[in-house]
C-alpha positions as CSV (number, residue, x, y, z in Angstrom):
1,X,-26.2,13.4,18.6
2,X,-23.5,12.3,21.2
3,X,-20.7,15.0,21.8
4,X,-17.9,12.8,21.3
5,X,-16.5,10.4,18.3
6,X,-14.9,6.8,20.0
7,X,-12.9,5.3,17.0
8,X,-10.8,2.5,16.7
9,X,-7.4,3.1,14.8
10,X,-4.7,0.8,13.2
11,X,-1.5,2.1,13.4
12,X,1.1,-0.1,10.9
13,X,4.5,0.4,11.6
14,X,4.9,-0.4,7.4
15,X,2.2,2.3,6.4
16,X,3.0,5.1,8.9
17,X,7.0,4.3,10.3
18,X,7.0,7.4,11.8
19,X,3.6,7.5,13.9
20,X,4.2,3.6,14.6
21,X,7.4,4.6,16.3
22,X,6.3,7.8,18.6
23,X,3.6,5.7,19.6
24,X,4.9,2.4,20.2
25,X,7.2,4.7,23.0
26,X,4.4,5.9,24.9
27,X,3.3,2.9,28.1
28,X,-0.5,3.4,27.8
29,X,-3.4,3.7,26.1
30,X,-4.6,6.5,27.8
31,X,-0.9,8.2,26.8
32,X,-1.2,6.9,22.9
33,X,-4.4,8.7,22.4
34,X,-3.2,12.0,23.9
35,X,0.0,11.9,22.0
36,X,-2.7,11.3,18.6
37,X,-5.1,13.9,19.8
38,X,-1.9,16.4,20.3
39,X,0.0,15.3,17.0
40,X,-4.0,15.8,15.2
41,X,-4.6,19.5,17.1
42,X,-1.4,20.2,16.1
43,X,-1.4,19.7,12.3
44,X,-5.1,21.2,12.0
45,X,-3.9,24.2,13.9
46,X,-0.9,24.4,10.9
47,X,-3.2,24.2,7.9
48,X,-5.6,26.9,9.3
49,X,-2.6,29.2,9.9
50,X,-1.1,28.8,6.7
51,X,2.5,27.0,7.9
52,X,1.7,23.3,6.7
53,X,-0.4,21.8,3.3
54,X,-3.0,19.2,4.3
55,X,-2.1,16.1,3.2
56,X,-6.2,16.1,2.1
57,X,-5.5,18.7,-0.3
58,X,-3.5,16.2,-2.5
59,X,-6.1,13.5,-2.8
60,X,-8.6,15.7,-3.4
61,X,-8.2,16.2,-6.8
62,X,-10.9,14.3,-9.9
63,X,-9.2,11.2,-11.0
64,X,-8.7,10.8,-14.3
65,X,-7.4,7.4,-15.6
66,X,-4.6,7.3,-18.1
67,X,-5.5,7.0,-21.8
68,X,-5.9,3.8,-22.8
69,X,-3.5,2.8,-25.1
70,X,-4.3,1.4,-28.7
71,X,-4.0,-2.4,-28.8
72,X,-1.3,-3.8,-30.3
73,X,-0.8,-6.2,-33.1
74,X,0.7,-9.7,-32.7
75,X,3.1,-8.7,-35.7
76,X,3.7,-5.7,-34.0
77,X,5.5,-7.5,-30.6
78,X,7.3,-10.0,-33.0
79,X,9.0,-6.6,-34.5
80,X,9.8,-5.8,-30.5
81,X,11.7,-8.9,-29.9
82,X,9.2,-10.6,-27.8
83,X,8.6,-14.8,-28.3
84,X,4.9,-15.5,-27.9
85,X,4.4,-18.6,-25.5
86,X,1.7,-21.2,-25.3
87,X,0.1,-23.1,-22.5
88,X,1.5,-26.5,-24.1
89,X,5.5,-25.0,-24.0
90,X,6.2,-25.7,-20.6
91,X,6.4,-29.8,-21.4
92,X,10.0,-29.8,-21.4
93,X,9.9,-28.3,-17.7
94,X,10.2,-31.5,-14.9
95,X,7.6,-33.3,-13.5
96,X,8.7,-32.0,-10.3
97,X,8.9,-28.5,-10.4
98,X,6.2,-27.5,-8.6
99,X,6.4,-30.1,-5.8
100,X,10.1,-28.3,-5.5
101,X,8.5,-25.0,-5.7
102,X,6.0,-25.7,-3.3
103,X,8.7,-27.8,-0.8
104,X,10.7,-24.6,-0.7
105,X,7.8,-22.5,-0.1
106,X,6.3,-24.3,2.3
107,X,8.9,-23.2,5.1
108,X,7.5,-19.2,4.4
109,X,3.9,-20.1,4.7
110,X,4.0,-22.5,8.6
C-alpha cells in the first residue's frame, strides 16, 4: 500500500462560492493544494477538539423517505379547483408555437 492518496478535485464556484474564491486567488497548483491541505488539517484539527461539528455528522443519519401520501380521487381535485387537461386540448394553440419557442431558444443553446 502506497503512503500517499493523489486525487483529482473539482472545485465549482456554484457548489462551493467560498472555496472557489480562496482558491481561484492563489497563482499555482503547487499553492492551491497547500491552501486545501491547510484549510482540510485545519477543520479535522476542530472536530477532534470539540470547537467545530463535522459537516459528516449531518449526513450521516438513516434516510427515511417521506410517507407516501394516499392517492387522490379525480372527484377529489375537481372539489380543489383544478381543470383536468387532455393531450388533444392544446388544438387551439398555433401551428407555430414551437418553431417560436425553439427560434427563441436557440440563441441560449449556440
Amino acid at each position: 500500500m502506497s503512503d500517499k492518496i493523489e486525487m483529482t478535485v473539482t472545485i465549482n464556484p456554484l457548489v462551493s462560492p467560498l472555496l472557489f474564491e480562496r482558491l481561484s486567488a492563489c497563482t499555482s497548483a503547487r499553492h492551491r493544494a497547500t491552501i486545501l491541505r491547510s484549510l482540510a488539517e485545519a477543520t479535522l484539527r476542530q472536530e477532534l477538539t470539540g470547537y467545530a461539528r463535522a459537516p459528516a455528522q449531518a449526513t450521516t443519519q438513516a434516510y427515511s423517505p417521506p410517507p407516501a401520501a394516499a392517492a387522490r380521487t379525480p372527484a377529489a381535485v375537481d372539489n380543489e379547483g383544478f381543470q383536468v387537461l387532455r393531450v388533444d386540448d392544446s388544438g387551439h394553440e398555433s401551428s407555430g408555437f414551437g418553431d417560436e419557442l425553439g427560434g427563441q431558444l436557440a440563441g441560449y443553446f449556440e
